[in-house]
N, C-alpha and C positions, 0 to 999 in steps of 0.2 A: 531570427524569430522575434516576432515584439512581445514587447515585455508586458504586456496586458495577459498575449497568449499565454508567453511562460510562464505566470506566476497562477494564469487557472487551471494549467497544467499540471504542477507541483500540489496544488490545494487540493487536484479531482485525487490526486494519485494517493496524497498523505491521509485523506476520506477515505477510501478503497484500502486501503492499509491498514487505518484502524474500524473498517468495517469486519474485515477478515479476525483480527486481533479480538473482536468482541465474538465472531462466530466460534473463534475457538477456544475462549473462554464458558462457553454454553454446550457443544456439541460433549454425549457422551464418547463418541466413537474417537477410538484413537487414534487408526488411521486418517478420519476427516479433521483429527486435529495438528496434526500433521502436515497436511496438505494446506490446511488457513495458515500454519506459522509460514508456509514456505512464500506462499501466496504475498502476505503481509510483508514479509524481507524484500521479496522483488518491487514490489510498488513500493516501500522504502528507499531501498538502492536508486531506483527508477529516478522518486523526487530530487533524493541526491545528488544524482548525474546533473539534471536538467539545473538544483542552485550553481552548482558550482561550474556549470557553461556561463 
């Protein structure tokens, strides 16, 4: 993969991350808070994976 790709890969994901991270700072519902932290950890993991290829 070029490293153009992978690095706007890593940027969309660790966005997507702390978009979630902010929705569940906001949301009353604790279930949907919930669901953003998990959300948040996966496109974490995700960017992770992708620096460390």
């Amino acid at each position: 993969m070029a490293t153009a790709v992978r690095d706007n890969l890593i940027r969309v994901k660790q966005e997507l991350a702390a978009k979630y991270e902010r929705l569940m700072n906001i949301t009353p519902s604790t279930p949907r808070k919930k669901t953003y932290k998990i959300r948040a950890a996966r496109y974490r993991r995700q960017a992770e994976q992708l620096a460390r290829d």
